[in-house]
DRENDO-1510 file (C-alpha; in Angstrom, 1 decimal, always signed):
<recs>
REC; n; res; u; v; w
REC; 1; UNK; +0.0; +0.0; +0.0 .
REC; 2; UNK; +2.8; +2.1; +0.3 .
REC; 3; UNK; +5.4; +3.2; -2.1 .
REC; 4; UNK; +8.5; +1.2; -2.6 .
REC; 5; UNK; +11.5; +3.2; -3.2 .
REC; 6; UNK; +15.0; +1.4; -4.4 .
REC; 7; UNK; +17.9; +4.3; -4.0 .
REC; 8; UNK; +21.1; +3.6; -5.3 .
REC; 9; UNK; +24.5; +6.2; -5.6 .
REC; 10; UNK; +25.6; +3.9; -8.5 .
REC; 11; UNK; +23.9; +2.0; -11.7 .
REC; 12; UNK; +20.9; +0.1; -10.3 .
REC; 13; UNK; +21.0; -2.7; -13.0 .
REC; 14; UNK; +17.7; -5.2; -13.5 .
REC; 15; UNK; +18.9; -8.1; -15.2 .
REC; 16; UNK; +16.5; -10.9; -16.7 .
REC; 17; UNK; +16.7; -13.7; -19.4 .
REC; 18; UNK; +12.6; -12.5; -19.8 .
REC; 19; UNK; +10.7; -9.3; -20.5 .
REC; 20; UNK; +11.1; -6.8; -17.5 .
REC; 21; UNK; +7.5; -5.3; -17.2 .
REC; 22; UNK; +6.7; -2.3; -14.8 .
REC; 23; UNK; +3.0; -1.9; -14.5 .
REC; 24; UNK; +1.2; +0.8; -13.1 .
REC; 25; UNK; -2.3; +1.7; -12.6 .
REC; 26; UNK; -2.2; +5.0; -13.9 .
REC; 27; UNK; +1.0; +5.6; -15.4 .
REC; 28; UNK; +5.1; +4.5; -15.3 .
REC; 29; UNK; +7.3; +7.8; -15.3 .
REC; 30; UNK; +10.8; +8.5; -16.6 .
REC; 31; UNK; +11.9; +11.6; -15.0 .
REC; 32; UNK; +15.1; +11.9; -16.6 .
REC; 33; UNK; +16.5; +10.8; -19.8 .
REC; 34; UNK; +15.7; +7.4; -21.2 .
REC; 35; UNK; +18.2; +5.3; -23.0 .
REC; 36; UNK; +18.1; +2.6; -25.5 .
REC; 37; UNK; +21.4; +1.1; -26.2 .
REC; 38; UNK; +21.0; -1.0; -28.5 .
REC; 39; UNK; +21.2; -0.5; -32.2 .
REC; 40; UNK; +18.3; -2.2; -33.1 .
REC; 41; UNK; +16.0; -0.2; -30.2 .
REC; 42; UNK; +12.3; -0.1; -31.1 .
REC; 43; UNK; +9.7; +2.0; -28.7 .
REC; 44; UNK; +6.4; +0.8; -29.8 .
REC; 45; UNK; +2.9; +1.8; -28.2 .
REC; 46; UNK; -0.4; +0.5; -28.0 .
REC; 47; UNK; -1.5; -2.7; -27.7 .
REC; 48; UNK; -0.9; -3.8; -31.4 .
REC; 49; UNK; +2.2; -1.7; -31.7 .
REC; 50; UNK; +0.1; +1.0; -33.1 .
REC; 51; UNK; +2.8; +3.3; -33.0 .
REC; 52; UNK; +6.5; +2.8; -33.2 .
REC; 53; UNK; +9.7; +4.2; -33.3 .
REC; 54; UNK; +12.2; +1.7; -34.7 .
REC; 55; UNK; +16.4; +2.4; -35.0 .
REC; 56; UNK; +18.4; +0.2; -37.0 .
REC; 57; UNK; +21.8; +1.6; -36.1 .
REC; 58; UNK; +22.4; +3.0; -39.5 .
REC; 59; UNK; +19.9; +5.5; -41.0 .
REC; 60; UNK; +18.7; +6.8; -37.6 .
REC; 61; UNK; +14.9; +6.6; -36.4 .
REC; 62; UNK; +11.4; +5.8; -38.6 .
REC; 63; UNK; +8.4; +7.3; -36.9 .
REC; 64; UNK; +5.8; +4.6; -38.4 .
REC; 65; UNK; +1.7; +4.8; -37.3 .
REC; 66; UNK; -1.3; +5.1; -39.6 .
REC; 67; UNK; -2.6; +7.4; -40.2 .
REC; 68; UNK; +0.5; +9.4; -38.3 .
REC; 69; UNK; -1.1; +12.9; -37.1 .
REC; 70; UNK; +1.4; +15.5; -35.7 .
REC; 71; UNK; -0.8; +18.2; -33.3 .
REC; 72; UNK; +0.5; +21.0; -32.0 .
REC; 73; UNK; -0.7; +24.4; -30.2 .
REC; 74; UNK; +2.0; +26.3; -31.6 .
REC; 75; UNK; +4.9; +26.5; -34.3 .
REC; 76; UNK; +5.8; +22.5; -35.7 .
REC; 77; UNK; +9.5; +23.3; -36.9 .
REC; 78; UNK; +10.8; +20.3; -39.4 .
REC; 79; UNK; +14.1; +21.3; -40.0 .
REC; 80; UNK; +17.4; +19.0; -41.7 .
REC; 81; UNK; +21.1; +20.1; -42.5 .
REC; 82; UNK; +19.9; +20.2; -46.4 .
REC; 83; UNK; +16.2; +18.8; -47.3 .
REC; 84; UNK; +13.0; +18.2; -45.6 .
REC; 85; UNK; +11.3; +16.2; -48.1 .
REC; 86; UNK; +8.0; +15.7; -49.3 .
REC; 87; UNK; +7.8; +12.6; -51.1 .
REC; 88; UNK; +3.8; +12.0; -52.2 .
REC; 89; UNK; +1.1; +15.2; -52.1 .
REC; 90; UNK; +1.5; +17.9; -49.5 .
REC; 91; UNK; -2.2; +19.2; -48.8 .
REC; 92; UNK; -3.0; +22.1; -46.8 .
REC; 93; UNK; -6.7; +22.3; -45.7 .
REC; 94; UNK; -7.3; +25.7; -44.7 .
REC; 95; UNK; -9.3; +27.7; -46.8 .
REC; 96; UNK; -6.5; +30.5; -45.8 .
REC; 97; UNK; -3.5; +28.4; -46.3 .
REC; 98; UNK; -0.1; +30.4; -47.5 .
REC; 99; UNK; +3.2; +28.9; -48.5 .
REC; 100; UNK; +6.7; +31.1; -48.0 .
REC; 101; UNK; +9.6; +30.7; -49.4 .
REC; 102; UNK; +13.0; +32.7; -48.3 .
REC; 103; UNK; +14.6; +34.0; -45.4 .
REC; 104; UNK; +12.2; +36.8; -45.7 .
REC; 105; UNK; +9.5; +35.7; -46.9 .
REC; 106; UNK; +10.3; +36.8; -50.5 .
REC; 107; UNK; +7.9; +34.5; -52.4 .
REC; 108; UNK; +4.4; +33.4; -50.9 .
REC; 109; UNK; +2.0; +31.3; -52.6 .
REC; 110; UNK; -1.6; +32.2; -51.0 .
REC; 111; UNK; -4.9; +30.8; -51.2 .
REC; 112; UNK; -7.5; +32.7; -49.5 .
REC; 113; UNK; -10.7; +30.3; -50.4 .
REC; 114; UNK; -12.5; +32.1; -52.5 .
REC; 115; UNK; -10.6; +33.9; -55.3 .
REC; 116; UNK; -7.7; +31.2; -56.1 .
REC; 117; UNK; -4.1; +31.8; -55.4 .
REC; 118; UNK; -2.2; +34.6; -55.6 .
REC; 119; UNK; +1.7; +34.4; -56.4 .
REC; 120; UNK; +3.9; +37.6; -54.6 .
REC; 121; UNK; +6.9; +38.0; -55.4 .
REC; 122; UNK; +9.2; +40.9; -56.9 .
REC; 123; UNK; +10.5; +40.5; -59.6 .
REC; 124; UNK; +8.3; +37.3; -61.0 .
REC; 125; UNK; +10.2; +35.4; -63.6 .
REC; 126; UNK; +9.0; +32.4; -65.7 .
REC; 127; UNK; +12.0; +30.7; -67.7 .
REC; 128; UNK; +11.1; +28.0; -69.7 .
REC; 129; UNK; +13.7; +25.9; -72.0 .
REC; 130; UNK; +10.5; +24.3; -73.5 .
REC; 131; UNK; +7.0; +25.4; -74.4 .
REC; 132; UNK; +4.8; +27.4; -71.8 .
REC; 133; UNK; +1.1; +27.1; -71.9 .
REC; 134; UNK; -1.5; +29.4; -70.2 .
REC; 135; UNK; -4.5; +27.8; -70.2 .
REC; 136; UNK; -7.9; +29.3; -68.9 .
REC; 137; UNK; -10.8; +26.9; -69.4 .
REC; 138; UNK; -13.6; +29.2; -68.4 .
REC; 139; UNK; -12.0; +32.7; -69.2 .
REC; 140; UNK; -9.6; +35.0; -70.7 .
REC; 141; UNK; -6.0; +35.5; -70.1 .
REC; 142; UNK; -5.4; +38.7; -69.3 .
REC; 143; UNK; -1.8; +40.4; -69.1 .
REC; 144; UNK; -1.7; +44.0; -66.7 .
REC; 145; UNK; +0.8; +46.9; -66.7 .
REC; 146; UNK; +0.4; +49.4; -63.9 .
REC; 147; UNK; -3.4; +48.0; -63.3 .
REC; 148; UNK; -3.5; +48.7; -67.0 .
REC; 149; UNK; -4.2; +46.0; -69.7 .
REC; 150; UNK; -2.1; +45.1; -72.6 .
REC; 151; UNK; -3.3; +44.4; -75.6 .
REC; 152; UNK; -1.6; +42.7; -78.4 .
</recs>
């Protein structure tokens, strides 16, 4: 009925040719760092492995759940030494969704819900080494000067 404390000044080692299982009724903490020697450590939750977060000593860690949702009630930073890639669709949902590109924001793609997207950037250059198209299926395209439209 009362707690059991095991103090050690040293390494407090559990050895056992089994599983080692701690059990609690309401939850098992880790106040401190937790360590997983091994090269081919694996932290898995949920009672089908649900979620799990394999290392095979060579390329690092694989987050792998289904679907995986990453919530957060402020800024989500993914950052890497060169690329954070993408490698199927990226989707954003918001009907006010706005993708930046530069230090400084110098290029944002913007989609506000209603009137499509808007590209800002200065100066905006299209290069092609092939054939551009502008297609509008349901309108004109129209090309501005100053607000003022040119006509060829």
């Amino acid at each position: 009925g009362t707690p059991i404390s095991i103090n050690s000044t040293g390494n407090l080692t559990l050895d056992s040719s089994a599983d080692i299982v701690l059990s609690g009724s309401s939850e098992v903490r880790v106040e401190n760092d937790l360590r997983l020697d091994s090269d081919s450590s694996i932290i898995s939750m949920g009672k089908q492995d649900d979620f799990t977060i394999p290392h095979d000593g060579t390329t690092g860690a694989t987050i792998a759940a289904n679907p995986l949702t990453i919530d957060g009630t402020a800024t989500i930073t993914l950052s890497g030494s060169t690329d954070v890639r993408v490698e199927n669709d990226l989707r954003l949902d918001s009907d006010s969704s706005v993708i930046s590109l530069g230090a400084q924001d110098d290029v944002t793609l913007t989609h506000d819900g209603t009137t499509g997207l808007t590209i800002a950037a200065t100066p905006i250059s299209i290069d092609a080494t092939g054939e551009l198209h502008l297609n509008s299926t349901t309108g004109d395209i129209k090309f501005q000067d100053g607000g003022t439209e040119c006509r060829s």
